[in-house]
N, C-alpha and C positions, 0 to 999 in steps of 0.2 A: 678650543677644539672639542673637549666632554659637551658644552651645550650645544653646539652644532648636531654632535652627536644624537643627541638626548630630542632634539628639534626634530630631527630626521625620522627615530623612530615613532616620535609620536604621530606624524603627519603618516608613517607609515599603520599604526594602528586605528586609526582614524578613518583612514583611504579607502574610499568607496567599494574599492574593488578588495579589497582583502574583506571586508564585511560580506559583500554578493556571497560569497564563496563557505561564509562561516555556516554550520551548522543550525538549526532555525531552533531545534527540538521536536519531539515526535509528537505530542500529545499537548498540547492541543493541535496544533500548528499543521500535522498531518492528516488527520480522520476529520471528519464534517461533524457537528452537531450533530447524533442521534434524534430522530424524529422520534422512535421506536414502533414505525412501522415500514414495511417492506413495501409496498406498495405507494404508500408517501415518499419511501426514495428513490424508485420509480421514477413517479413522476414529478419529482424534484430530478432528477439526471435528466431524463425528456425535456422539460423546461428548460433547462440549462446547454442542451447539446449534446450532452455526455452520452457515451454507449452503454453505460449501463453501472452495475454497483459492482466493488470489490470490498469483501470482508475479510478481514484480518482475525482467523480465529486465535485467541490466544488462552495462556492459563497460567492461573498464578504461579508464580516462582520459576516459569520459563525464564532459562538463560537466554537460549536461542529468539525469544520474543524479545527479548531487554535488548540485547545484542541489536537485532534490526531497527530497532527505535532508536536509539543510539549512534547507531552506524550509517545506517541507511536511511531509514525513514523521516531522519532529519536534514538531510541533506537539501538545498532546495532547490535544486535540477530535477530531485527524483518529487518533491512535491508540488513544484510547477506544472510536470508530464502526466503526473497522477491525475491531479487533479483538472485538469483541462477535460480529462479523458472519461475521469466515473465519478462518483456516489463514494465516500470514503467509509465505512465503517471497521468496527474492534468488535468482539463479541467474545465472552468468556466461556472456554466448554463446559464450565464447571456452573456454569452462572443462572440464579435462582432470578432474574429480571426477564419482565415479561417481554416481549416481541410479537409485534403482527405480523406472518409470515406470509409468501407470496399469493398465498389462497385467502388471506385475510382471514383466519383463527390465528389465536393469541395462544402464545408457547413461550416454556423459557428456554432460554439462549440455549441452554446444556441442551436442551432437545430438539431444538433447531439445529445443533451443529450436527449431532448425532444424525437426523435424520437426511442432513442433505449430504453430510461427507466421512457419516459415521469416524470420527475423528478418534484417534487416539495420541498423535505427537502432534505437538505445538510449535511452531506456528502452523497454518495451512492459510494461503489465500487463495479465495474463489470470486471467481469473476463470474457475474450474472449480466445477462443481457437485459435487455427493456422489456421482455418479456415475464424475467423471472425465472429464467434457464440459465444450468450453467454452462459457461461457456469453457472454462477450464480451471483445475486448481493446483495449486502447486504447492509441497509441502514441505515445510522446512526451511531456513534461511537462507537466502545467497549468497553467496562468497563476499560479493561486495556490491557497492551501491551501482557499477556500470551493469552487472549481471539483473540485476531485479528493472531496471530500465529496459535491458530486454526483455526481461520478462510482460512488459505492460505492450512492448512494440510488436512485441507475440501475438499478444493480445487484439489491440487495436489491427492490426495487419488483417488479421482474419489468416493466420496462419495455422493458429489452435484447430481448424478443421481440417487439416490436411495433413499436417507433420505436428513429430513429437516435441514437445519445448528442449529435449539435450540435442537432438538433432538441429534445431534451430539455435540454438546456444552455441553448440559448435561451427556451424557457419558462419554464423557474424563474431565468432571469437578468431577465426580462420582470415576472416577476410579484414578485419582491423590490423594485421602483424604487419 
């Protein structure tokens, strides 16, 4: 009976479908190869399909950044949707590494963030269009990995121009019960 047992569970740890579902890791698995220019990730997402780039500003010893890598950002529903959709990037506010920014001058990261989202809490994701516009950002972590899927469904919808993300949040948390 124990080996029976012990057979079961292993078939059950093994099983396709409990791996699908397992957590992937955030880093690499989530974000894209940095190019280190903006306009290379451009047109890297145009190539590919994608509407455009979302950066992930982060800073070192963020909870709240560990937390969504972790939580969320490893997940691989939310990294499948992601990525179908944009351009992955991480950028450090605090970060002394250069970046070619959507006008093509080289800047570092800290003053990239600053200058497009004047940042002070961490995380903040902004979503850029093929243009180099942003199209919305949102700051701070999600509760949990279905909420940041809206968050991207926001996004891609073209709802960001019309209604606010907790107004849209509350709707489809409204209409899932």
């Amino acid at each position: 009976m124990k080996t029976g047992l012990w057979i079961v569970i292993g078939l059950w740890l093994v099983s396709p479908v409990w791996a699908a579902d397992a957590p992937r890791g955030a880093p690499p698995q989530f974000f894209d190869a940095v190019l280190g220019s903006l306009p290379d990730e451009i047109a890297a997402a145009k190539k590919s399909g994608q509407m455009g780039v979302m950066v992930m500003f982060e800073a070192e010893d963020c909870a709240w950044c560990e937390k969504m890598k972790a939580g969320v950002l490893s997940q691989p529903t939310i990294q499948d949707y992601f990525h179908k959709h944009f351009r992955l990037l991480v950028m450090d506010i605090n970060g002394d590494a250069a970046v070619t920014d959507f006008s093509g001058k080289s800047v570092r990261q800290r003053d990239f963030a600053f200058k497009h989202d004047r940042l002070g809490a961490t995380p903040v994701f902004s979503f850029f269009d093929l243009n180099g516009q942003v199209m919305t950002r949102y700051v701070g972590g999600t509760q949990d990995a279905e909420e940041f899927r809206r968050l991207g469904e926001y996004v891609v919808s073209g709802q960001w121009k019309s209604v606010k993300f907790s107004d849209y949040q509350r709707e489809r948390s409204a209409g899932s019960r």
